[in-house]
Backbone as CSV, one residue per row, in Angstrom:
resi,resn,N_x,N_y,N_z,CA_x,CA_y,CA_z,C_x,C_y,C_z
1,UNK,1.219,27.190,7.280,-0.143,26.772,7.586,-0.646,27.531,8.809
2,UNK,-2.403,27.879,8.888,-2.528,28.434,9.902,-3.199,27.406,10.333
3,UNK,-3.379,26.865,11.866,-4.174,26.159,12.430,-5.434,26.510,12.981
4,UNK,-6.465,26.222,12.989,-8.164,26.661,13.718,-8.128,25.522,14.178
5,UNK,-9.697,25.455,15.150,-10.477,24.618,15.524,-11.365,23.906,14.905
6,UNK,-11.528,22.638,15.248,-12.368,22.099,14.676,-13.607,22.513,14.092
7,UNK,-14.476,23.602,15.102,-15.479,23.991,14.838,-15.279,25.369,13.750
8,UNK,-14.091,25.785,13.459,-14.197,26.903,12.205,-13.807,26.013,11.580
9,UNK,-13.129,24.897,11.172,-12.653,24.217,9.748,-14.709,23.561,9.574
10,UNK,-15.430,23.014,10.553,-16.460,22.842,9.760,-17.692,24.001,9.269
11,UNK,-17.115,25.297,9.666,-17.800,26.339,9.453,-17.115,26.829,7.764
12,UNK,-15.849,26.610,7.445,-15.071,26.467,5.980,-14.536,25.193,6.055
13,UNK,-15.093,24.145,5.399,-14.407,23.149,4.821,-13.961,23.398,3.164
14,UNK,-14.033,24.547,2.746,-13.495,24.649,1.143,-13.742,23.523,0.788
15,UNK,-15.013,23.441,0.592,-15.299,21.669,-0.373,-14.752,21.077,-1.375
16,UNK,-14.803,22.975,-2.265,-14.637,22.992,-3.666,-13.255,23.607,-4.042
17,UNK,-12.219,23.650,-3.084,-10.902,23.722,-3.404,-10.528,23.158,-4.058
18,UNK,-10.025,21.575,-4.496,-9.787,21.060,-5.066,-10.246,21.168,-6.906
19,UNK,-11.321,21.669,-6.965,-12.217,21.687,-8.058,-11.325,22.947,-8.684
20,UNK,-10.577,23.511,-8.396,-9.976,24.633,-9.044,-9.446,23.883,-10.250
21,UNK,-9.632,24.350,-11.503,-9.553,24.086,-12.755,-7.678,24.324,-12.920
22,UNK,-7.211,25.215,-12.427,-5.566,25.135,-12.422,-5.085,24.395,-11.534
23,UNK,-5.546,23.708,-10.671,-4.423,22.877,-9.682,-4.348,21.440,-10.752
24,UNK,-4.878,20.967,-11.758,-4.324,19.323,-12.415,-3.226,19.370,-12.950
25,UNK,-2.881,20.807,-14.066,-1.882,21.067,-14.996,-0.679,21.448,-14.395
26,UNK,-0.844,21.791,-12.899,0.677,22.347,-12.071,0.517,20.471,-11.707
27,UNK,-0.701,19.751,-11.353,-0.008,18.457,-10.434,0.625,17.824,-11.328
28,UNK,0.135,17.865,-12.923,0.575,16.652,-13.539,2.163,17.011,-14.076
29,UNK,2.612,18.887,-14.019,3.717,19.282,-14.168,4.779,18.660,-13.283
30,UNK,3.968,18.885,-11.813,4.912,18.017,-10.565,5.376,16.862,-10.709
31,UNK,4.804,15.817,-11.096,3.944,14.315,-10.825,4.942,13.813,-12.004
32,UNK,4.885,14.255,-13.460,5.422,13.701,-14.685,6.695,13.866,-14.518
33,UNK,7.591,15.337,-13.565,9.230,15.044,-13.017,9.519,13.927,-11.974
34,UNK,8.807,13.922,-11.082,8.723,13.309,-10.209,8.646,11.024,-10.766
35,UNK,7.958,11.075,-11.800,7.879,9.989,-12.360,8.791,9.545,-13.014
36,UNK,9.493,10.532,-13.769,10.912,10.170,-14.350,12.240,10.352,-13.830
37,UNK,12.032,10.472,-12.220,12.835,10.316,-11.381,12.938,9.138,-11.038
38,UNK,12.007,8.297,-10.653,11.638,7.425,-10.007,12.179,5.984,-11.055
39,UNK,11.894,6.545,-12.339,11.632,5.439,-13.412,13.495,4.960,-13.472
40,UNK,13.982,6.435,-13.508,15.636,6.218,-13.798,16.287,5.547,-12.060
41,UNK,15.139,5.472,-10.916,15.755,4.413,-10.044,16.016,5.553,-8.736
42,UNK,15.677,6.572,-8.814,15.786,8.057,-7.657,14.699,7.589,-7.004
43,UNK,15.066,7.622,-5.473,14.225,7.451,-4.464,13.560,8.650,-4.196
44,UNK,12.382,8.144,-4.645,10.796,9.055,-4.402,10.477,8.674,-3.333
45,UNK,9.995,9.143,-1.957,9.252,8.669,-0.671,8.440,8.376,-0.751
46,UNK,7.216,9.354,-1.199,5.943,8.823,-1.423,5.755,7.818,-1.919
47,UNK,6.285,7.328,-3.196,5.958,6.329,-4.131,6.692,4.866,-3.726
48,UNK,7.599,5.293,-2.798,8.464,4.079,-2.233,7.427,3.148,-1.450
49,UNK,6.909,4.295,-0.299,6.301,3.730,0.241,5.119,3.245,0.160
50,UNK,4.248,3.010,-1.116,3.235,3.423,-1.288,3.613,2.133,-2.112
51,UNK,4.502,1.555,-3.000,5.038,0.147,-3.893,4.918,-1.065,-2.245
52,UNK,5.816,-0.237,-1.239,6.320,-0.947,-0.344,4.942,-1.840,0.186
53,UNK,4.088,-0.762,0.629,2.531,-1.104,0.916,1.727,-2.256,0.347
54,UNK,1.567,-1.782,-0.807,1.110,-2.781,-2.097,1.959,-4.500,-1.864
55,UNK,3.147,-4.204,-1.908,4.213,-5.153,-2.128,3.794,-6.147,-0.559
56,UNK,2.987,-5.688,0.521,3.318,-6.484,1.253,2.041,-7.229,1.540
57,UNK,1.314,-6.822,0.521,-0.079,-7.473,0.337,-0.259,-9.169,-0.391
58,UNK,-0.972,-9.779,0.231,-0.996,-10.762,-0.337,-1.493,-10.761,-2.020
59,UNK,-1.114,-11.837,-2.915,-1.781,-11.908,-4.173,-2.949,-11.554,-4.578
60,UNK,-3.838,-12.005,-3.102,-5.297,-12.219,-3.662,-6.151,-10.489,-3.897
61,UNK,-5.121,-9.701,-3.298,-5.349,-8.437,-3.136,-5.036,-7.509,-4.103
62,UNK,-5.329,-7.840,-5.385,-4.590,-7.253,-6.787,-5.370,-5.809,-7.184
63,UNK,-6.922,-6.077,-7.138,-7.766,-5.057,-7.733,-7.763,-3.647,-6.840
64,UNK,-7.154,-3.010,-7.117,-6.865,-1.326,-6.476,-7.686,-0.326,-6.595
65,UNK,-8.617,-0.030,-5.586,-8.901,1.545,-6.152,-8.373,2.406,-5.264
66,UNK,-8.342,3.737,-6.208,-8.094,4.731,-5.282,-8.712,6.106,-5.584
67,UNK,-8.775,6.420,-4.214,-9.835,7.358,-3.935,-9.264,8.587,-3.989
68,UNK,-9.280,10.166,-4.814,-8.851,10.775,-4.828,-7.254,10.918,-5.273
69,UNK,-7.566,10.254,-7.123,-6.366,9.876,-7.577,-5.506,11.204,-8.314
70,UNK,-6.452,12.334,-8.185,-5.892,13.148,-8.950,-5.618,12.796,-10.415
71,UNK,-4.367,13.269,-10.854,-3.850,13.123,-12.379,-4.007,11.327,-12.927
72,UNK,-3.982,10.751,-11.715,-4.294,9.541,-12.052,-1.889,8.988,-11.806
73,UNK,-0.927,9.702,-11.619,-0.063,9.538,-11.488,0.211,7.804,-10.637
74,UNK,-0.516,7.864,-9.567,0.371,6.269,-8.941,-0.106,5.189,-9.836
75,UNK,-1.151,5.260,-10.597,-1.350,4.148,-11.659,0.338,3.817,-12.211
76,UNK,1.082,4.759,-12.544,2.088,4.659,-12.945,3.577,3.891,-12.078
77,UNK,2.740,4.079,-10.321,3.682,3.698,-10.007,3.070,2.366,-9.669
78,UNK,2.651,1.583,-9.613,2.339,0.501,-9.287,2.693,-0.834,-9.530
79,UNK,3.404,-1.687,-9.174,4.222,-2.489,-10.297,3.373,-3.065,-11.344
80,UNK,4.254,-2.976,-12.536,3.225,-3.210,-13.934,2.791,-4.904,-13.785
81,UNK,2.251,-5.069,-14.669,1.141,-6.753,-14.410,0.889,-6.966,-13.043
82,UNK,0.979,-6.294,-11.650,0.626,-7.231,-10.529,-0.851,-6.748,-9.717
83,UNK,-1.106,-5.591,-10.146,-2.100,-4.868,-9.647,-3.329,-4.405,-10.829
84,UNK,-4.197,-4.743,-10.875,-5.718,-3.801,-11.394,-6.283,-2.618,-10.945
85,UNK,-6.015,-1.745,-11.740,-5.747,-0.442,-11.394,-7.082,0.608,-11.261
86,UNK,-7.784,1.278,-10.645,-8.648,2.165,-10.901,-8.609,3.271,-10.023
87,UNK,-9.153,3.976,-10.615,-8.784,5.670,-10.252,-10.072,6.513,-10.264
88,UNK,-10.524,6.974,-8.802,-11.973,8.130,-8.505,-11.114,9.245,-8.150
89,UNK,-11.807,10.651,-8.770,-11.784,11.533,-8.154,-12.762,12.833,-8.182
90,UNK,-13.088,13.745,-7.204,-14.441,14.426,-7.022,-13.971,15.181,-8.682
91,UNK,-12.875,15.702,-8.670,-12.756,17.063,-9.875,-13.050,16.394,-11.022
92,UNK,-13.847,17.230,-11.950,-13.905,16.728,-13.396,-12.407,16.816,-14.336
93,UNK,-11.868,17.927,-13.783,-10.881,18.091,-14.541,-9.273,17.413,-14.505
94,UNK,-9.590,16.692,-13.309,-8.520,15.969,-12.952,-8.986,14.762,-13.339
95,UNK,-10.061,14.336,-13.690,-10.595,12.789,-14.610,-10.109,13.066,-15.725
96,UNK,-10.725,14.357,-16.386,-10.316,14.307,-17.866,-8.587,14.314,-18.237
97,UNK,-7.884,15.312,-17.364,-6.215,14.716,-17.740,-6.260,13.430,-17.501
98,UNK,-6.509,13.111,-16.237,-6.233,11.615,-16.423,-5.938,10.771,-17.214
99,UNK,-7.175,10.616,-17.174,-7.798,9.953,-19.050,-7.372,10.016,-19.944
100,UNK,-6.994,11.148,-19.902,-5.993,11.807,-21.442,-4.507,11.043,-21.282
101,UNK,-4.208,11.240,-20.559,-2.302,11.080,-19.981,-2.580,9.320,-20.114
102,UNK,-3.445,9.004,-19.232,-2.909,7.325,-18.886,-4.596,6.335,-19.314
103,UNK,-4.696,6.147,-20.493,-5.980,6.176,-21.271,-6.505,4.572,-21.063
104,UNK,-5.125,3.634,-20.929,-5.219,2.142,-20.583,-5.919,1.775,-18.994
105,UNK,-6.242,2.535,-18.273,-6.308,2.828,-16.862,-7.918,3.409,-16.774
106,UNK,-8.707,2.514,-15.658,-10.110,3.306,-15.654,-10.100,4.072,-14.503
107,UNK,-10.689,5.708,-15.021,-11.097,6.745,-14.241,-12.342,7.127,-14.372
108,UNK,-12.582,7.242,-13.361,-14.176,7.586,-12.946,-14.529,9.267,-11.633
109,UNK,-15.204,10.107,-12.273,-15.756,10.858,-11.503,-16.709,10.491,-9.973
110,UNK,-15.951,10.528,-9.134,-17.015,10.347,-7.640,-16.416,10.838,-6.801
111,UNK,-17.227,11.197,-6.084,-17.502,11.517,-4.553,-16.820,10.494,-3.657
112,UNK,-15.856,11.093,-2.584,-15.203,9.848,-1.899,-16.496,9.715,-0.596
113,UNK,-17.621,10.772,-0.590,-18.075,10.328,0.542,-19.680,9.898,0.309
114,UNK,-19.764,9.370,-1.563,-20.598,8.686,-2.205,-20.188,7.928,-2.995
115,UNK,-19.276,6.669,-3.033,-18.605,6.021,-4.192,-19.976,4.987,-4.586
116,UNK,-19.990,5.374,-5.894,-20.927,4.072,-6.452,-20.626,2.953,-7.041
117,UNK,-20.196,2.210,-5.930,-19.361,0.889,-6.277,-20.486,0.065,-5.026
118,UNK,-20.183,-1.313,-5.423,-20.985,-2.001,-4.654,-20.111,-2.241,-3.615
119,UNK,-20.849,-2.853,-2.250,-20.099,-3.492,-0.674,-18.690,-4.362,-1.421
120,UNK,-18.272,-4.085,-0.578,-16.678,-4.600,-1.118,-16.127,-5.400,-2.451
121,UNK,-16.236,-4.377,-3.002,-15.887,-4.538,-4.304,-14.359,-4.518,-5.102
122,UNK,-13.883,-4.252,-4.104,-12.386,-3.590,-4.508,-11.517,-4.422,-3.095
123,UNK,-10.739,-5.300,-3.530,-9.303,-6.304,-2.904,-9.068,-5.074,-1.897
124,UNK,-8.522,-4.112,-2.389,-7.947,-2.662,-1.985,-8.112,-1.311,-2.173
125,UNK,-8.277,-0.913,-1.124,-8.851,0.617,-1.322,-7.505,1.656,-0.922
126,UNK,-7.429,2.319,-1.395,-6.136,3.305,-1.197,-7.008,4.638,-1.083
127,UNK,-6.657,5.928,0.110,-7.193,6.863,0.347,-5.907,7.897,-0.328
128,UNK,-5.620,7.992,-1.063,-4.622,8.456,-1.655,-4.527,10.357,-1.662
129,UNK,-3.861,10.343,-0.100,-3.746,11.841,0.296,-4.870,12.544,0.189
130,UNK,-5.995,12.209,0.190,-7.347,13.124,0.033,-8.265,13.009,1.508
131,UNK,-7.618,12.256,1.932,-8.660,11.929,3.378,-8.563,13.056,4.274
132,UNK,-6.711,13.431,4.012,-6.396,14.770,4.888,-7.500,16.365,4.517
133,UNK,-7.822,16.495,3.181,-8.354,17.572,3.074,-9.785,17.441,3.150
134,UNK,-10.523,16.331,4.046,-12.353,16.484,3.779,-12.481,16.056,5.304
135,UNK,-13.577,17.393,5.649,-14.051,17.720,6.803,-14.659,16.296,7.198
136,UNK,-15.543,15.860,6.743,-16.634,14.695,7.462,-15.542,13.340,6.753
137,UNK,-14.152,13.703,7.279,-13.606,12.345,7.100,-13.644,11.104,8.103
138,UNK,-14.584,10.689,8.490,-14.835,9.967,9.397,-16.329,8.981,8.232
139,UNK,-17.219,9.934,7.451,-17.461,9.590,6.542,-16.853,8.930,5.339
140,UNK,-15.716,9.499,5.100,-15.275,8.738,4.252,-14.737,7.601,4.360
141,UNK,-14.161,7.232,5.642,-13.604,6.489,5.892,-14.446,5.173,6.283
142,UNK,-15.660,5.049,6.305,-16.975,4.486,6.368,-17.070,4.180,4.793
143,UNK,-17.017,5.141,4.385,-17.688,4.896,2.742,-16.155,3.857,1.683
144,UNK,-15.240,3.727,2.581,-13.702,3.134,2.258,-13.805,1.970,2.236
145,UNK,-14.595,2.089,3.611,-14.750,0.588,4.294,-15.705,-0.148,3.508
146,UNK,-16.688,0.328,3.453,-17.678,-0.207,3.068,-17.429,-0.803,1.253
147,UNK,-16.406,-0.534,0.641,-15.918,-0.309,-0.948,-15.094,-2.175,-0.462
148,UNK,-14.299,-1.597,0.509,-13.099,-2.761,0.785,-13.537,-3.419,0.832
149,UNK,-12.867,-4.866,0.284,-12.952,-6.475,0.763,-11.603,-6.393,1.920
150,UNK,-10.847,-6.382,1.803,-10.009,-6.603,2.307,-9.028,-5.689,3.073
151,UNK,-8.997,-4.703,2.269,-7.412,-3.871,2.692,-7.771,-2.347,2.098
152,UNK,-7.389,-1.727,3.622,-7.685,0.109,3.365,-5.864,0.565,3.501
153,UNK,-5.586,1.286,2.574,-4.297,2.089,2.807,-4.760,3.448,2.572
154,UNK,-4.564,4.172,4.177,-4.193,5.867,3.948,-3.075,6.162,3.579
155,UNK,-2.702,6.632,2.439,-1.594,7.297,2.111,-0.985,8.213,2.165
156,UNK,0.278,8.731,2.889,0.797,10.189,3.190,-0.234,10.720,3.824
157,UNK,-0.571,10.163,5.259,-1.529,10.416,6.090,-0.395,10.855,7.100
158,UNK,-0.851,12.657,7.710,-0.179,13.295,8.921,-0.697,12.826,9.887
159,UNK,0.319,11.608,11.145,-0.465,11.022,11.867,0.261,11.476,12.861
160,UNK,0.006,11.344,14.667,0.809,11.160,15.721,-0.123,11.214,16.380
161,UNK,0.562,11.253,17.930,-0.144,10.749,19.401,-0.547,12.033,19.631
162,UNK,-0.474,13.175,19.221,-1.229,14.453,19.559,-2.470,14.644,19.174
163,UNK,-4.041,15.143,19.768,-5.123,15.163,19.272,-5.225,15.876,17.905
164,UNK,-6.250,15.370,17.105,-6.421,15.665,15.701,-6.647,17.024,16.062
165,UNK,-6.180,17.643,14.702,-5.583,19.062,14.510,-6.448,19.266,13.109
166,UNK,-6.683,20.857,12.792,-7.070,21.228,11.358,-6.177,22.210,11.515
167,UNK,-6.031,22.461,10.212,-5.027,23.613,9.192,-5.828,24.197,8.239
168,UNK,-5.399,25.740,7.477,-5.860,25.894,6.437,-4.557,26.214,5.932
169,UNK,-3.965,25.690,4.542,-2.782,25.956,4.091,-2.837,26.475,2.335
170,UNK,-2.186,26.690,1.670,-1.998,27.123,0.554,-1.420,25.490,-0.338
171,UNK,-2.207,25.454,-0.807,-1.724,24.115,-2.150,-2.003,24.703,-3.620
172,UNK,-0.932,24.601,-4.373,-1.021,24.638,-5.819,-1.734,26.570,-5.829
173,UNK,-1.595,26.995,-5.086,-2.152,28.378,-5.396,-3.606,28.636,-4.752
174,UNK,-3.905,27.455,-4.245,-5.388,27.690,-3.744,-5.106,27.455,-1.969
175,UNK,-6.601,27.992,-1.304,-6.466,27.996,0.254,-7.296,26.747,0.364
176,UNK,-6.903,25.332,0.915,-7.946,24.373,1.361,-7.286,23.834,2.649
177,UNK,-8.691,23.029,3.159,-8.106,22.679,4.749,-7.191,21.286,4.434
178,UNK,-6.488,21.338,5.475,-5.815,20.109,5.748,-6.113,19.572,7.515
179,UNK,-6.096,18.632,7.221,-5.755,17.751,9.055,-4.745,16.763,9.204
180,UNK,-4.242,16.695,10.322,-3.865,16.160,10.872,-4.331,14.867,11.902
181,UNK,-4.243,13.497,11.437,-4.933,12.897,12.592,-4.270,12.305,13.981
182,UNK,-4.907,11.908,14.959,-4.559,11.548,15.887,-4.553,9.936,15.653
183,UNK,-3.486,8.862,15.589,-3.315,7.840,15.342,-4.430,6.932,16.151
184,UNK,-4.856,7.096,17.935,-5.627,6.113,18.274,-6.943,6.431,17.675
185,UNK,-7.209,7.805,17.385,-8.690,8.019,16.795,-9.334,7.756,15.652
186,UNK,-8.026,7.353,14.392,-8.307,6.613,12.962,-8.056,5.628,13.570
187,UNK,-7.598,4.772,14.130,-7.747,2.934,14.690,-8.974,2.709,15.084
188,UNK,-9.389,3.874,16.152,-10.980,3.450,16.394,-12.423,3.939,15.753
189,UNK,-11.794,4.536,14.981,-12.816,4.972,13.665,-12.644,3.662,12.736
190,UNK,-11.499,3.105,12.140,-11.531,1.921,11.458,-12.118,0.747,11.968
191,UNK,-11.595,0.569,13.645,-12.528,-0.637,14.052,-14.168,-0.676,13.737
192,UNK,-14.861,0.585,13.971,-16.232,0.321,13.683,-16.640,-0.315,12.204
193,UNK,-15.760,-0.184,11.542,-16.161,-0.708,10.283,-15.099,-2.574,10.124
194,UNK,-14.514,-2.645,11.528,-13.902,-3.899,11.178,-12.579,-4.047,11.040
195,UNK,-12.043,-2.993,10.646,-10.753,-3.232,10.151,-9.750,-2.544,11.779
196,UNK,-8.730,-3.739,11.367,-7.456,-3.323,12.490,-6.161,-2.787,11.518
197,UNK,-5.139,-2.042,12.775,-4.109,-2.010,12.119,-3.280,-2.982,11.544
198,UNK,-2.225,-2.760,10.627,-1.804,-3.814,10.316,-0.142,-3.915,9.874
199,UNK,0.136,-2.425,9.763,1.670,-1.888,9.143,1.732,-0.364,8.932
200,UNK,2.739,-0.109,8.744,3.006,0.974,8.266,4.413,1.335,7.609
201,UNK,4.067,2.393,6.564,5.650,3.122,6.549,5.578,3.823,5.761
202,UNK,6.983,4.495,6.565,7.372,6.101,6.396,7.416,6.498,5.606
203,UNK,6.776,7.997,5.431,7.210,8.820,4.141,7.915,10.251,4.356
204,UNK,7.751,10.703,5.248,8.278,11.961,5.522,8.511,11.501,7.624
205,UNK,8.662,12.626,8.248,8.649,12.939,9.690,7.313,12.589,9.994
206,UNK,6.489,13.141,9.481,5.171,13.862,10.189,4.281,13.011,9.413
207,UNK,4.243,12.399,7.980,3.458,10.984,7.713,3.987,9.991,7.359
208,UNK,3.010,8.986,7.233,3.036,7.743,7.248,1.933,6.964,6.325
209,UNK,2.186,5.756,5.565,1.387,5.312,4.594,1.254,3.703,5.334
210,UNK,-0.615,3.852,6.103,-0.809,3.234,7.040,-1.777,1.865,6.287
211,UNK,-1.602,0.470,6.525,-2.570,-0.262,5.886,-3.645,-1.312,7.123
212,UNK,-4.610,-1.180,6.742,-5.618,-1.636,7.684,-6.582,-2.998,7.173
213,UNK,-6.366,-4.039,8.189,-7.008,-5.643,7.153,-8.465,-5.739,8.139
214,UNK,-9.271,-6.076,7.405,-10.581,-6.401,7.563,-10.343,-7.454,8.424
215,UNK,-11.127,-7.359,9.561,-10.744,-8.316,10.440,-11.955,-9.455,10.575
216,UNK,-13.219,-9.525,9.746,-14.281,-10.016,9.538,-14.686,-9.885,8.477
């Protein structure tokens, strides 16, 4: 990864990285080994922690969306009957595998920093690794809030006590930005919308799959 400044990642935010028509068919190549790892009982991190999350939510917190679901893959991991499942993401082409692969499951085309869902509509909102790659994420994280009743989880979010950082790195064959956040500066970006910390856990060194409860 190379690192810039804030002010060149908003001079290239690669909006439309993601939109690359070959990055769904390498994720869902990744995603479908990775699932039948998991299924035969192989500890997946991501997905551990990401059950673990879910798992420590109360009942009333069943209806899930998530924002930037890609292939639509954690539908799969989610424990079966306990959660209501739904799945946004900006790419068309990562709706349509979706759809295709996991057809019992609703996916919908949107904008994470225009969801057309009404004021808290959703038990749970999951930012599902996409928060890291969008410049005006401070927007989105507004537009999260505003979705939630209850409960925001960033997922495989690069967090620590060092000031927020941008990257531009290579994913799936394409160049898009990534960040890094600074942990007190998503706490006080979440407070404006209400929500406090509330847990966390580990997925790698460097992230963490963080959940945040509406505190009003």
């Amino acid at each position: 990864m190379t690192e810039i400044t804030e002010l060149q990642a908003s001079q290239r935010p690669l909006t439309d990285a993601w939109k690359d028509q070959s990055i769904p068919e390498q994720q869902l190549q990744l995603t479908d080994g990775e699932l039948r790892r998991w299924h035969k009982g192989e500890h997946i991190a991501p997905f551990a922690a990401f059950t673990k999350a879910l798992q420590s939510l109360p009942s009333s917190a069943q209806n899930v969306l998530e924002i930037g679901c890609g292939v639509g893959h954690y539908a799969e991991v989610i424990p079966a009957g306990e959660f209501h499942y739904t799945g946004v993401d900006y790419s068309e082409e990562f709706i349509r595998v979706a759809k295709l692969r996991r057809p019992w499951h609703r996916f919908e085309v949107m904008d994470a920093l225009a969801l057309e869902y009404a004021d808290r509509e959703f038990d749970t909102v999951v930012s599902g690794c996409c928060l890291i790659h969008i410049m005006d994420w401070r927007k989105a994280l507004l537009e999260a809030a505003r979705v939630a009743k209850s409960y925001i989880i960033l997922h495989r979010t690069p967090i620590s006590d060092s000031p927020t950082r941008y990257f531009l790195k290579q994913a799936y064959g394409v160049e898009c930005l990534t960040i890094s956040f600074n942990r007190a500066e998503i706490a006080d970006e979440m407070a404006l919308s209400s929500f406090r910390f509330r847990e966390e856990f580990v997925v790698t060194e460097e992230q963490r799959t963080l959940i945040f409860e509406r505190g009003c």
